[in-house]
ZAMARGU-4260 file (C-alpha; in steps of 0.2 Angstrom, whole numbers, plus 5000, padded with zeros to 4 digits):
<rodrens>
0) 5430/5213/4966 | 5426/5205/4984 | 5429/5189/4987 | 5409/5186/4993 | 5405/5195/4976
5) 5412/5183/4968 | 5408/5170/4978 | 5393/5156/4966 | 5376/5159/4974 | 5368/5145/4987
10) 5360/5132/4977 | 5341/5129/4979 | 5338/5111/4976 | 5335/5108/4995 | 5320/5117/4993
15) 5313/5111/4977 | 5317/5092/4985 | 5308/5096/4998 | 5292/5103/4988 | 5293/5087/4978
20) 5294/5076/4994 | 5276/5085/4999 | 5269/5084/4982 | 5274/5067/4981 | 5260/5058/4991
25) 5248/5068/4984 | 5252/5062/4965 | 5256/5045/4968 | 5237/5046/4976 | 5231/5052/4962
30) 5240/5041/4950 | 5231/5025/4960 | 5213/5030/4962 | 5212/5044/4947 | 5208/5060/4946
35) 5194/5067/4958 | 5185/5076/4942 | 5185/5059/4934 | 5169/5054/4926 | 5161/5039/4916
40) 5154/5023/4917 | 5170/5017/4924 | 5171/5031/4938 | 5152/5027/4941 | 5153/5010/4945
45) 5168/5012/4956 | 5157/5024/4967 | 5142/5015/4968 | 5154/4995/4969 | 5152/4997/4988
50) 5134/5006/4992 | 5120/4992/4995 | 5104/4995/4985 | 5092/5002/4998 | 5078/4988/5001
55) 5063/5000/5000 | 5067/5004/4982 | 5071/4983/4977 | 5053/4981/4986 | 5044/4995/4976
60) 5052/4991/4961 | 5048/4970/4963 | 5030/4976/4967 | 5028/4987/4949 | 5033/4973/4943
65) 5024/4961/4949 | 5006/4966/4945 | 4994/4976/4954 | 4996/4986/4972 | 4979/4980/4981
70) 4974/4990/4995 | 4964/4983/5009 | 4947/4986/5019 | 4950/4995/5036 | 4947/4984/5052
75) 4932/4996/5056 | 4920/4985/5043 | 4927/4968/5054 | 4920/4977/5070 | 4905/4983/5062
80) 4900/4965/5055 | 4905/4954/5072 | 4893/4967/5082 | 4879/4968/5072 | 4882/4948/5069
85) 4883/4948/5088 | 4865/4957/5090 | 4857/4948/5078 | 4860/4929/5084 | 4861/4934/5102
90) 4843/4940/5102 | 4838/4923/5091 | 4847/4914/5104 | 4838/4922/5118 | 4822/4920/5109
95) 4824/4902/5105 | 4829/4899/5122 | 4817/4907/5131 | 4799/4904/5122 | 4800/4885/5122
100) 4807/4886/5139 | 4795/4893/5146 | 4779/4887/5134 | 4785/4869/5134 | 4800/4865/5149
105) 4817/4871/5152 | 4824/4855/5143 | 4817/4865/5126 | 4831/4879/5130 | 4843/4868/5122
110) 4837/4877/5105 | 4847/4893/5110 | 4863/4883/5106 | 4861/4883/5088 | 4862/4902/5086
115) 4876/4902/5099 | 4883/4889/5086 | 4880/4898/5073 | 4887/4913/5081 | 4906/4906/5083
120) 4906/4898/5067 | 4901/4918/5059 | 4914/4925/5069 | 4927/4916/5061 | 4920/4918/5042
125) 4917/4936/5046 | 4935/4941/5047 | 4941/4928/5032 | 4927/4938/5020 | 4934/4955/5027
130) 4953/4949/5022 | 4947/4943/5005 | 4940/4961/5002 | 4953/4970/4991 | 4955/4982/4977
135) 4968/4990/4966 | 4968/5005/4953 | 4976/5001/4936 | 4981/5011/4923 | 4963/5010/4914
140) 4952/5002/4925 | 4947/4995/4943 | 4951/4978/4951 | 4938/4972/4965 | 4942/4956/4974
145) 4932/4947/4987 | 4925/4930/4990 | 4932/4915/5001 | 4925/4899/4994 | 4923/4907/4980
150) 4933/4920/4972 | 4925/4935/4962 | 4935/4949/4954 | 4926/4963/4944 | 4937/4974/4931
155) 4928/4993/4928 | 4935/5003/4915 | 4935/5020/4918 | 4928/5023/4901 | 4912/5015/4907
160) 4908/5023/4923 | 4893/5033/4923 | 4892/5038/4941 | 4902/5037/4956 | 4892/5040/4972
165) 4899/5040/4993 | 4884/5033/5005 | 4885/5031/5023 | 4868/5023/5032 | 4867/5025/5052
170) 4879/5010/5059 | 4891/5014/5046 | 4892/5033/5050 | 4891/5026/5070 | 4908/5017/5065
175) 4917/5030/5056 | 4914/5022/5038 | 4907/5026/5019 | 4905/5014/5004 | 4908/5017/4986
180) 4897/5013/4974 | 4901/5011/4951 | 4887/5012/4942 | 4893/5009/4924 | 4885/5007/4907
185) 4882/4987/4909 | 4872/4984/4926 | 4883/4968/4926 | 4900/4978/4930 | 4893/4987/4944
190) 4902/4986/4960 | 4904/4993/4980 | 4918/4994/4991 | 4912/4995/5008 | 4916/4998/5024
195) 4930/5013/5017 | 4936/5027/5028 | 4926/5044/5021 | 4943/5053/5017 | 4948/5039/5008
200) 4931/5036/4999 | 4929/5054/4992 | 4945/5054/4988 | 4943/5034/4977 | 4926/5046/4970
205) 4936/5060/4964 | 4947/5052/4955 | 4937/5036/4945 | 4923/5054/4941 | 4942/5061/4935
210) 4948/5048/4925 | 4932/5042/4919 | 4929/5058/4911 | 4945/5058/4904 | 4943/5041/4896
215) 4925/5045/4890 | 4933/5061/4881 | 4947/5052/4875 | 4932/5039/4865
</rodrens>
């Protein structure tokens, strides 16, 4: 027998320590945060400890429960008000100033400044009635608010509508606007939302005729 026959084989442990030394980082990781399959409540409050709740959702969520989403008039109904209120009293001012003036003396002109008056004063309540128009859909019926000294909402059910109609007159088409009109069983709940744009008022027609049907099924 040779002497390197003989001879005890080269020991491995060198290379098993140095598997362990790369292994080790790795476990002792894994030992302090857990395992990356981990699941659970636990596990799910970890992850989400540090992500800040994104505001949109807090806001939608604060406004579902809060009460009702109201939507509001578009700003073509101010514009269309302020002009044809501009029309209106300017040609009673130019009237009012110009007959006397010229029947009984210029000092009887003075009577055009009431329409003026009258006209700065409704430029002002015109855009506080337009802000106080608002409506939301419910669940089962419609809110309509409006009013400035006095407030006046109107609840329709949709079990109660009977028709549902879109109508646009000249200065209102001239504008780019439509009104809704509910015509329900009582005459007393009737209600119009005016000065809506035309997509969004056959779109509020379609859907009161849908879920008024529904509900009048459904009795």
């Amino acid at each position: 027998m040779s002497v390197l026959s003989a001879a005890p084989p080269i020991p491995t442990m060198v290379s098993v320590v140095g598997v362990m030394d790369t292994v080790s980082p790795t476990y002792a990781g894994l030992m302090d945060t857990g395992s990356p399959h981990e699941t659970g409540p636990q596990a799910a409050a970890e992850d989400t400890a540090g992500t800040p709740e994104p505001a949109g959702a807090r806001s939608v969520a604060e406004a579902a429960g809060d009460g009702p989403v109201w939507i509001a008039l578009p700003p073509g109904l101010l514009k269309m008000r302020r002009l044809l209120l501009v029309v209106w009293l300017g040609l009673i001012a130019l009237a009012a100033g110009l007959l006397p003036g010229l029947l009984a003396g210029p000092a009887w002109a003075v009577f055009a400044l009431l329409p003026l008056a009258l006209m700065a004063w409704g430029w002002g309540m015109t855009e506080r009635n337009w802000r106080s128009w608002r409506y939301a859909e419910r669940a089962d019926d419609l809110l309509i608010s409006r009013g400035v000294l006095w407030r006046e909402e109107t609840v329709v059910p949709y079990g109660r509508m009977q028709l549902v109609e879109v109508t646009s007159g000249p200065v209102e088409r001239h504008f780019g606007l439509a009104s809704v009109q509910l015509h329900t069983a009582a005459a007393a709940t009737d209600a119009t939302i005016p000065g809506l744009d035309p997509a969004e008022a056959e779109r509020l027609r379609d859907r009161l005729t849908e879920l008024g049907e529904a509900r009048s099924a459904g009795l």
